[in-house]
N, C-alpha and C positions, 0 to 999 in steps of 0.2 A: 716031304715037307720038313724045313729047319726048326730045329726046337731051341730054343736059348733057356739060360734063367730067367731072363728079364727083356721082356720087351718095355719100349719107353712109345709110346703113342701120341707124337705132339714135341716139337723141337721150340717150347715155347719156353717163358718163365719156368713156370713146373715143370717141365717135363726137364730141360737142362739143371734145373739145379737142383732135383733129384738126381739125377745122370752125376754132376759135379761132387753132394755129397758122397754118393755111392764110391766114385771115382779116388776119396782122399780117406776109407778105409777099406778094412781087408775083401771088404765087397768085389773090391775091382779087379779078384779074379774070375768076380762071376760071370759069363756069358748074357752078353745083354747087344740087343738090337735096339735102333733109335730109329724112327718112323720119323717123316714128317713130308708136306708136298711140295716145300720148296726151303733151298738151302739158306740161313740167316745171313745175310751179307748187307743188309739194309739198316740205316741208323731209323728202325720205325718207328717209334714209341721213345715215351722219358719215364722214366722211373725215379719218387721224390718218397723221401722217408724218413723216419727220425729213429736212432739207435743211441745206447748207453754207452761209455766204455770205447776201448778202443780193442785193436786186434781182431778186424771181422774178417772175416774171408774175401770180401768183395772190396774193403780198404784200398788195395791198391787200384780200381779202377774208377773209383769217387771222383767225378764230374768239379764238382764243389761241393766244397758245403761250409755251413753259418753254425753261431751259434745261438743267433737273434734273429725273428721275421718280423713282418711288418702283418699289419691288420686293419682292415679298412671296413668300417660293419654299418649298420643302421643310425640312425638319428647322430650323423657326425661325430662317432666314436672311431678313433686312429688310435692305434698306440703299437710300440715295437715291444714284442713276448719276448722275453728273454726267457730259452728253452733251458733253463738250469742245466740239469745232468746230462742232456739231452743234445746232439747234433741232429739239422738236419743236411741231408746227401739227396745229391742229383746223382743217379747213373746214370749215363745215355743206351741205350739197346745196342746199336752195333759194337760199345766197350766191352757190354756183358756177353753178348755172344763170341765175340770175338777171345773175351780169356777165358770162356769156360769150354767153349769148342778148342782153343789148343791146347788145353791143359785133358781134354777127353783123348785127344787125336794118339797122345802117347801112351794110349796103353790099347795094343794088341788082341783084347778080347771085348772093344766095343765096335760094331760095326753100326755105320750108317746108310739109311734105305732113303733116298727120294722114290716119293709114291703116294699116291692116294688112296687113304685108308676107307674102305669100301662099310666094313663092318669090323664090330668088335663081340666076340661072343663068353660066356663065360660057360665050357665044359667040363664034363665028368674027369678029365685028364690035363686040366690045365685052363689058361683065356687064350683064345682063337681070335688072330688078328688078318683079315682077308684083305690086301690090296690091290691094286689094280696092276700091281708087280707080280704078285703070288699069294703064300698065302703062310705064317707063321705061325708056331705054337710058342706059350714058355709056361714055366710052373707062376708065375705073376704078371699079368699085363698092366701097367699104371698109368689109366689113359687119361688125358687129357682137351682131347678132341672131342668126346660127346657132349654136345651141348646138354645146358639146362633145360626140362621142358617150357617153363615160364608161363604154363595154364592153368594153374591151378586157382581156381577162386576164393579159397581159404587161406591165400598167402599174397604178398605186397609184390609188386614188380615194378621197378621203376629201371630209368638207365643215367650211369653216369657218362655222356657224352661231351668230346669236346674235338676244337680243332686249337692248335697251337702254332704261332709263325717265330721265326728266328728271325731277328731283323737288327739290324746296323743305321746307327745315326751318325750324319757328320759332329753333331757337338754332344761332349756328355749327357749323355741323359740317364743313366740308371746309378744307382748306389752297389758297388760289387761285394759291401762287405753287408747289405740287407738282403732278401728277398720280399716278396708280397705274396704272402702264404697266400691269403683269399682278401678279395676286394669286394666286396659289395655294394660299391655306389653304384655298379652297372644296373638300369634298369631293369625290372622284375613283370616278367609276363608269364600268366599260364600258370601251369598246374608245379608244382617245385620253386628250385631256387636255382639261382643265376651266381655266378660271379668272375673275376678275371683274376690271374697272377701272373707271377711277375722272376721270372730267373735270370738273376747278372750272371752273364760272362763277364765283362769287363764293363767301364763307362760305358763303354758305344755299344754295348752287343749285348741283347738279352733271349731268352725264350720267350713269349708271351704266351697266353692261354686264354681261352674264351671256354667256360665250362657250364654244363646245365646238370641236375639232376629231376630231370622229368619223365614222363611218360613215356613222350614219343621224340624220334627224331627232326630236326630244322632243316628245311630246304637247304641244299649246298650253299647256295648265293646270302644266305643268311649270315652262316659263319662269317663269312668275310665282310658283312657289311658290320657284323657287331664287333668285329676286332679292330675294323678302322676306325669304328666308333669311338672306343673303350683308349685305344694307342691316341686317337686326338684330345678325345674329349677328357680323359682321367690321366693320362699320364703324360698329354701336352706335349704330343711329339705330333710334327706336319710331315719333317722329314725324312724319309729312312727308304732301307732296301730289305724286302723280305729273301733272306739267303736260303730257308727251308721249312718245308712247313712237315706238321704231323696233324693225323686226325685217327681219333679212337674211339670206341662205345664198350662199355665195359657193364653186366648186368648187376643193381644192386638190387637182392631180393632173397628175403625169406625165405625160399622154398628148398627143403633139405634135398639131395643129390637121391636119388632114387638107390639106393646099392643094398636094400635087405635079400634082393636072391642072389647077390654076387659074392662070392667066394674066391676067385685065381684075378678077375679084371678090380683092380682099385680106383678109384677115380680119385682125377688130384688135378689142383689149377680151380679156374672158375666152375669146370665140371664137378670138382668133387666138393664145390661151395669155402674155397679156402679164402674169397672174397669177400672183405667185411661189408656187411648189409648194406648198415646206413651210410658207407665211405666211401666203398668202394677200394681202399685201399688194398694190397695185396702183396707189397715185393715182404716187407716183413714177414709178414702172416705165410706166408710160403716157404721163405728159408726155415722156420719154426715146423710147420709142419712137416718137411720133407725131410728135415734132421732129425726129429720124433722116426718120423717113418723108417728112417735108416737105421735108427737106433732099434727100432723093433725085429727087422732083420736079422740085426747081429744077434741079441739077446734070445730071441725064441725062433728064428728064423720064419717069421710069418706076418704078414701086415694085422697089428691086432685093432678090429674097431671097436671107434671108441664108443664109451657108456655113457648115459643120458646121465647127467646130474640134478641136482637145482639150482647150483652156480652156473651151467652151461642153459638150463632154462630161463635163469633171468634174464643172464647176457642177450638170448636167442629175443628174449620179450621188446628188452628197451630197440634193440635194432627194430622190432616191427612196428615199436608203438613211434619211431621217430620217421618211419617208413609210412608209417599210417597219417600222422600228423600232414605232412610231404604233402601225400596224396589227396587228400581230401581238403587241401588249403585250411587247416586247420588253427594255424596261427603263421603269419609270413616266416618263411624259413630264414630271411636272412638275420632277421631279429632273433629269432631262434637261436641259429649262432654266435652272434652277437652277444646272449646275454650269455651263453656258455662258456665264450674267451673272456667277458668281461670279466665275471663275477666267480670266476676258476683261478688257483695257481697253473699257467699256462704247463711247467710238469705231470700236475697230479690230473691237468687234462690228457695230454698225453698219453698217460700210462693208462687211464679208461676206456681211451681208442684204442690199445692195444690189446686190451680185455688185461688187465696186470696190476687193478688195484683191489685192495681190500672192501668189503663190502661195506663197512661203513664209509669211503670214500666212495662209492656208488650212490649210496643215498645222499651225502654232501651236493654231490656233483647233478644229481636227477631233482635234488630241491631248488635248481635253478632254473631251470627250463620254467615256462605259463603251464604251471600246473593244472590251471582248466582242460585246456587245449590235450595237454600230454594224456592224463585221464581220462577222456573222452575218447583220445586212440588206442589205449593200452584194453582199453572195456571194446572195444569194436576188434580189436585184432583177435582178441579173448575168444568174442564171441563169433567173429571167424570161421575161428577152428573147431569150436563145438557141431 
């Protein structure tokens, strides 16, 4: 049986840009194997985020990006946020795989396994990773492949679901130096909220998106009839060609990663809850924490977990109670939003979705939401968990 330092479990987001940070310090003499059941060659997914500053690591494969989006909310409110400090960046997936897999390929002590990971176990000698290849050991497995279980009845589950088309018009139709962050004049059915965006390539070329965050999944033929909808009816386009489409489901949910008897197997990605609740966001929130992680590495050599706070329990709160609100129709979500872009410096929103403001701009920012509504979920999530 091979033993490595590091197995990587999942050639996904997390699991590669763990691999990439690991890769750009002295890590990357370590022996590390990378797992996954098929090779990234596909443009599958878009990845849409806002960072500070410049000089990121991923800089050079930035798709676009703005430094203004557009807003489209409830009761006829339109207006373009101007992101202050803030850009936001498209990556496309096969840009990201593509420069973090050749930038892994040159160094000699990472190998990669196609195979289907069977199990993941965590033993007295190390995490035990069994595939339908063989079977590996290393002193830390950082998987990414065990789902969440998502039964828990004391916690929120909902899914951010969506399908996106790429599509070309013969006459200008988009603005390339806007986006449409989120739209919500798209009709509103069911349990959550709805909305459509909007990504310029150029005049004639955009991504579209049709997104929900609800419960359960929409018929395939659905998607597509709400994106012909949303492309005629709200952005007034008859003509066009769809050149590519994407579709994804991504879990937003309360329920912390199971890892109190794991010791050698880490979880990381959606597995290890690096997914923000009520967002679903992720590409951030993952370069964050797999830099921490690497940083723990070097420093103590050992993945250290983290401690319960009560800045890490409120954050954990407002995610449930906006999860909770969602679910139970508690007050219409797109209004919800709506008054949170309204009545926010669209920055000092930002930096809350990133969990990165101070507490008294917590409660600024939570005094705007229908405090009936929010109340009512925060007391029901509470008691939940009791």
């Amino acid at each position: 049986m091979k033993r490595y330092d590091y197995i990587i479990a999942g050639s996904g987001l997390a699991g590669l840009s763990l691999a990439y940070h690991i890769n750009q310090s002295i890590l990357r003499n370590k022996s590390i194997l990378i797992i996954d059941k098929e090779a990234k060659a596909k443009n599958d997914r878009t990845w849409c985020f806002w960072e500070k500053g410049s000089d990121h690591p991923f800089d050079p494969i930035v798709f676009r990006s703005w430094n203004q989006v557009y807003f489209y909310g409830a009761r006829g409110f339109a207006k373009t946020l101007d992101l202050g400090d803030y850009t936001y960046k498209w990556i496309r997936g096969i840009d990201f795989y593509d420069f973090v897999l050749t930038d892994l390929r040159t160094n000699p002590n990472i190998t990669f396994l196609t195979a289907t990971i069977e199990r993941i176990r965590d033993t007295a000698n190390g995490g035990f990773v069994i595939t339908d290849q063989g079977q590996y050991m290393a002193d830390y497995v950082f998987d990414s492949v065990t789902p969440l279980k998502l039964d828990k009845p004391e916690r929120h589950n909902m899914l951010q679901h969506f399908k996106g088309w790429e599509i070309t018009t013969p006459q200008a139709a988009f603005d390339p130096g806007c986006p449409i962050m989120m739209d919500y004049r798209v009709e509103q059915n069911g349990v959550g909220v709805r909305f459509g965006y909007v990504l310029p390539i150029d005049s004639h070329r955009a991504l579209v998106e049709y997104t929900l965050f609800s419960d359960k999944l929409l018929p395939p033929a659905e998607y597509d009839a709400e994106l012909h909808t949303y492309i005629r009816d709200y952005l007034r386009i008859e003509d066009f060609s769809i050149e590519h489409e994407e579709f994804g489901v991504i879990p937003m949910t309360d329920e912390p990663a199971d890892t109190k008897d794991l010791k050698y197997v880490v979880r990381i990605g959606t597995s290890g809850g690096y997914v923000k609740a009520s967002t679903g966001y992720a590409f951030s929130r993952t370069q964050r924490f797999t830099q921490q992680l690497v940083g723990q590495l070097l420093t103590v050599g050992a993945p250290v977990r983290p401690k319960k706070s009560l800045r890490q329990f409120f954050k954990g709160l407002m995610d449930s109670t906006l999860l909770n609100v969602l679910l139970y129709n508690r007050y219409p979500g797109k209004t919800v939003f709506t008054r949170l872009y309204k009545r926010n410096p669209t920055p000092r929103l930002l930096a809350f979705l990133d969990e990165d403001t101070p507490f008294m701009d917590d409660l600024r920012i939570m005094s705007t939401v229908p405090l009936g509504a929010f109340t009512r979920g925060m007391i029901h999530a509470l008691v939940k968990r009791i």
